[in-house]
C-alpha positions in Angstrom: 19.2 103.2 2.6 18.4 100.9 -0.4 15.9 99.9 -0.7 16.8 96.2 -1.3 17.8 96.3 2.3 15.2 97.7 3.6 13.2 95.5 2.3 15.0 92.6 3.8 14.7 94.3 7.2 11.1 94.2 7.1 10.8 90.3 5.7 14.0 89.5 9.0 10.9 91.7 10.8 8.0 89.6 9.6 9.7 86.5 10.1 10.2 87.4 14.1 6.6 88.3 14.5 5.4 84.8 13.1 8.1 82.9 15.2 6.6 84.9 18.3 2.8 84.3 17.1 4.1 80.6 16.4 5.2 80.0 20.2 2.2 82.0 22.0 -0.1 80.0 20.5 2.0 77.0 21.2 1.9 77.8 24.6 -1.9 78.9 24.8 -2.9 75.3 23.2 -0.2 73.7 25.9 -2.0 75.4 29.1 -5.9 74.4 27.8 -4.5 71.0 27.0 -3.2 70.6 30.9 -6.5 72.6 32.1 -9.2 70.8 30.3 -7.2 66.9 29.7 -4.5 66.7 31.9 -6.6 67.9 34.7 -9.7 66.1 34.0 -7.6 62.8 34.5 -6.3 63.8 37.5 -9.3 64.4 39.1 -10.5 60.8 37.8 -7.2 59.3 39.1 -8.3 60.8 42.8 -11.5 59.4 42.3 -10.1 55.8 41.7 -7.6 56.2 45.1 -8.7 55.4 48.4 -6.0 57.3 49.9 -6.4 60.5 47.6 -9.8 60.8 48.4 -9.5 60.3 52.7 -10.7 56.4 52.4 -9.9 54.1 55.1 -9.8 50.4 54.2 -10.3 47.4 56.3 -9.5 43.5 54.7 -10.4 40.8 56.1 -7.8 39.0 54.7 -8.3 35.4 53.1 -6.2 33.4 55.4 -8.1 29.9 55.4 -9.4 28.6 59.4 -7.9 31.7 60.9 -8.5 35.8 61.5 -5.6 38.1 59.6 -7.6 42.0 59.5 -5.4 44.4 57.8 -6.5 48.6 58.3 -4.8 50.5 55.6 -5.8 54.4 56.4 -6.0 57.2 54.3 -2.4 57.8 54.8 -1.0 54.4 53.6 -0.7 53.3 57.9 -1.3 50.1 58.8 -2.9 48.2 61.7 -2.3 44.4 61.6 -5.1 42.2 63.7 -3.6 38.8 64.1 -2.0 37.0 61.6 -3.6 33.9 60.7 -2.4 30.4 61.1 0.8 29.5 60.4 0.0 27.1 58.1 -1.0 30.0 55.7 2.6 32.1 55.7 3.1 32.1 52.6 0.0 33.4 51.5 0.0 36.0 54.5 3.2 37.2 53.4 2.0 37.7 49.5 -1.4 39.2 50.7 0.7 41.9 52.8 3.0 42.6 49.7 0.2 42.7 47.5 -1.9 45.5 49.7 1.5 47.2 49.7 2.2 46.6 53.5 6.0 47.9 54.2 5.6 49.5 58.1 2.9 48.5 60.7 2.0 50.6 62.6 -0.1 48.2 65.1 0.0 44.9 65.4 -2.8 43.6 67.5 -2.7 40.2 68.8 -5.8 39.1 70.0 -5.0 35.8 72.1 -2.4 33.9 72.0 -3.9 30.5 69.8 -2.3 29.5 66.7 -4.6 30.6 64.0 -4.7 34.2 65.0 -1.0 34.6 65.8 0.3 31.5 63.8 2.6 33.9 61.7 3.2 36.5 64.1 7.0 36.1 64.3 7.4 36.0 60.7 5.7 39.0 60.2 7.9 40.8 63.0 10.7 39.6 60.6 9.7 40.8 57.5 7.9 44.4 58.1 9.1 46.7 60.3 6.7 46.9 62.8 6.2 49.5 66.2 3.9 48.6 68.3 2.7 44.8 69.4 -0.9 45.3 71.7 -1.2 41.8 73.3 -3.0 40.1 76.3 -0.6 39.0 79.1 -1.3 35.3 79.2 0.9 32.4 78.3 -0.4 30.6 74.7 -1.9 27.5 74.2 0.7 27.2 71.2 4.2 26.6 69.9 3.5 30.1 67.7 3.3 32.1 70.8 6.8 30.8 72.3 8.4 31.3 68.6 6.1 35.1 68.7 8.0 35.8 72.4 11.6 35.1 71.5 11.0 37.3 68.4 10.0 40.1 70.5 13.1 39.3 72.8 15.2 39.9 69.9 13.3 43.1 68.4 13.8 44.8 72.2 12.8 48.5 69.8 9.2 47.0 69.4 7.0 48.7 71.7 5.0 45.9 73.4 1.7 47.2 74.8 -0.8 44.7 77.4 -3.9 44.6 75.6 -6.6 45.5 78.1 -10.2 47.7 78.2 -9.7 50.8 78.0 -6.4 51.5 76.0 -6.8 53.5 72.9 -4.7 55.0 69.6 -5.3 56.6 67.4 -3.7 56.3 63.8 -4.3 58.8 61.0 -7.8 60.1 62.5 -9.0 56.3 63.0 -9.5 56.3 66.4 -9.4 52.5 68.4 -10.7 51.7 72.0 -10.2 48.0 73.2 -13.2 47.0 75.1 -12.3 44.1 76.7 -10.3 42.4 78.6 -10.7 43.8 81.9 -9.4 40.8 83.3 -8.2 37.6 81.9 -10.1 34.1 82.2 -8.9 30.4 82.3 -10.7 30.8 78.9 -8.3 31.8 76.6 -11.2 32.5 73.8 -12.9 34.7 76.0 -10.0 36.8 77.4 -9.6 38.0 73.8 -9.2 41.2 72.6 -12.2 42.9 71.4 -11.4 46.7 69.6 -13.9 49.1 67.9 -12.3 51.3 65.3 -14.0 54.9 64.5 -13.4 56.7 61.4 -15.3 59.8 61.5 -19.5 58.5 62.2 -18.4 55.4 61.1 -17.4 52.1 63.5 -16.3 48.6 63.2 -16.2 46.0 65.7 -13.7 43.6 66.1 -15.0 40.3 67.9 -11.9 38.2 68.0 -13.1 34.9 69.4 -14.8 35.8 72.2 -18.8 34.0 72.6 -21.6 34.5 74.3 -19.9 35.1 77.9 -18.1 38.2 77.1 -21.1 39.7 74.5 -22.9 39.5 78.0 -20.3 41.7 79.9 -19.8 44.0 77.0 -23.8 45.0 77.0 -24.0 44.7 80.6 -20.4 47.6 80.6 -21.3 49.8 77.4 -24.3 51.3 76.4 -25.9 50.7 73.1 -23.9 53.4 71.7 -20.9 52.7 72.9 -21.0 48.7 71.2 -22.8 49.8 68.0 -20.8 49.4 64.7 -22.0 49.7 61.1 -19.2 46.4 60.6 -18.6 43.6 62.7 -16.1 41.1 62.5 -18.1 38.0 63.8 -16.6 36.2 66.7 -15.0 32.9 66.6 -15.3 32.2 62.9 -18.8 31.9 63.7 -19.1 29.4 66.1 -22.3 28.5 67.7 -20.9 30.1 70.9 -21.1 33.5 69.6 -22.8 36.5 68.0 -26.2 35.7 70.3 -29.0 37.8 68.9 -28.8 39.8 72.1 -25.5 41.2 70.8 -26.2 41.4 67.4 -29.6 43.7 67.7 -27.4 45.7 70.5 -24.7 46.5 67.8 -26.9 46.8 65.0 -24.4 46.0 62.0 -25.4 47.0 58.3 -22.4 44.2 57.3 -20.9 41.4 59.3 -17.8 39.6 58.1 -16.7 36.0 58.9 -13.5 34.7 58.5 -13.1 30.6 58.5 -12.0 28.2 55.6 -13.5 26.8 53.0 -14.9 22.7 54.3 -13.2 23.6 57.8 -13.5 20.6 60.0 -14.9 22.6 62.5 -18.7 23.4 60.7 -18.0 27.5 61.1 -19.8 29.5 60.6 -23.0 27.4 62.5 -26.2 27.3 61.4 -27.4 29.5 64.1 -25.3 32.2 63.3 -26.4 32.6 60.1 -30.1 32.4 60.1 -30.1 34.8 62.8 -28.1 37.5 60.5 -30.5 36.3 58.0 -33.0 37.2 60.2 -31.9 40.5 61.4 -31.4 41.7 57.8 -27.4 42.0 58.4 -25.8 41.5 55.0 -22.9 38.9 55.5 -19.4 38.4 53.6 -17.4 35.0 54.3 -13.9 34.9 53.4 -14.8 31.1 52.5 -16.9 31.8 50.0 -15.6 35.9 48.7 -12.2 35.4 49.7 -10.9 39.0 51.1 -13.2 40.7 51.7 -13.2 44.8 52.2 -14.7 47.6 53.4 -14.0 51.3 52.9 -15.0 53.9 54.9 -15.7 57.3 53.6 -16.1 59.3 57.2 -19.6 59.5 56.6 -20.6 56.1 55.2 -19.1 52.6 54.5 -19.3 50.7 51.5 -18.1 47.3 50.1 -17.7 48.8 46.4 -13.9 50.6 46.0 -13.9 53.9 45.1 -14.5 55.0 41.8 
């Protein structure tokens, strides 16, 4: 062999070798910058995301002098508590869009007066929805004809009578209507009142029921049955409702109140508020926050998102 072409064997050699050396270390630098960068931000984008990191959210949705409650679990399901007035439609049609609402789950009517089911039907008619929970008791409003020729129409809604004792469970959020046991000529007090449980945690949903039915529940449950670490106060506030009686029985950390902003009606009352005042309860109004949300973790609830 020459030794010209030997030599040009072993430079065609060398040549291989740093092309191999050239890709290995390519790849090496590839696989730390995905172990030590790539995965570092991922483990900050689970940290950011309620649902990647098992957080159940409830809204108490910013609907003006009505109740709209929207439960988004862990695993993007959600459970719809009345709708607001229907007044508000448009902006209870953006706030579902902008929470990313495409499927409910639940919808829970509470009673049948406009501004909790004011935009019922539309809803029905716009997200696809699968079950409708609902008290058995004609309305005191042209919403609740419009809400039962809707369900006439949608005949594949499952349409559930709203009484104590029903539960479901969604996602490992587990919800047990309390009351009605029977209905009342009182419309506001035949309402339906739910507690939600998401691992230790609880939220009670009052509806609009006063002073009447927070006696039957306490005189029905026991203290550990009714206590929540949220409640949703009852009838925006009113001075019917949330007696301290009921309030030291559940024994909130946070209360929410929904009602407008200057409502004509003077929610939430005086009364109301000085006694949450009183009892140390930390209070969000959705007149003066807007929406205003909770997460719950499983083993604690907080009004701060994720980080």
């Amino acid at each position: 062999m020459r030794s010209g072409e030997k030599k040009n064997r072993i430079n065609k050699k060398r040549i291989v070798i740093a092309i191999v050396c050239v890709l290995l270390i390519a790849a090496v630098a590839l696989t730390l910058y995905f172990l030590l960068f790539r995965g570092k931000n991922a483990d900050r984008s689970n940290e950011t995301d309620p649902v990647a990191r098992g957080v159940l959210t409830v809204r108490a949705l910013d609907v003006g002098q009505g109740d709209s409650i929207l439960i988004t679990t862990a695993e993007s399901k959600n459970i719809l508590i009345d709708t607001g007035y229907y007044f508000s439609d448009n902006t209870m049609m953006n706030l579902l869009i902008r929470y990313g609402v495409d499927e409910i789950e639940y919808m829970v009517l509470t009673h049948p007066h406009g501004d909790h089911i004011g935009n019922a039907k539309k809803v029905l008619q716009n997200f696809k929805t699968k079950n409708v929970i609902m008290i058995n008791m004609v309305g005191a409003s042209y919403s609740y004809g419009e809400l039962l020729d809707e369900l006439e129409k949608q005949k594949d809604i499952n349409v559930i009578e709203g009484k104590a004792g029903y539960t479901f469970n969604v996602s490992g959020a587990e919800f047990r209507i309390l009351s009605p046991q029977t209905l009342s000529e009182d419309i506001n007090e035949s309402s339906i009142v739910m507690r939600m449980t998401y691992g230790v945690n609880s939220m009670i949903f009052m509806a609009d029921v006063g002073e009447v039915t927070e006696q039957w529940l306490m005189r029905n449950y026991t203290a550990s049955e009714l206590r929540s670490d949220v409640i949703k106060i009852g009838h925006h506030g009113s001075k019917y409702s949330s007696t301290r009686a009921f309030l030291r029985t559940v024994s909130p950390k946070y209360a929410v109140i929904s009602c407008g902003k200057d409502n004509d009606y003077g929610h939430p009352h005086s009364r109301v508020t000085n006694t949450l005042i009183s009892l140390g309860i930390k209070t969000l109004r959705t007149d003066m926050e807007g929406t205003v949300s909770f997460y719950f973790y499983g083993d604690h609830v907080s009004t701060e998102p994720p980080r």
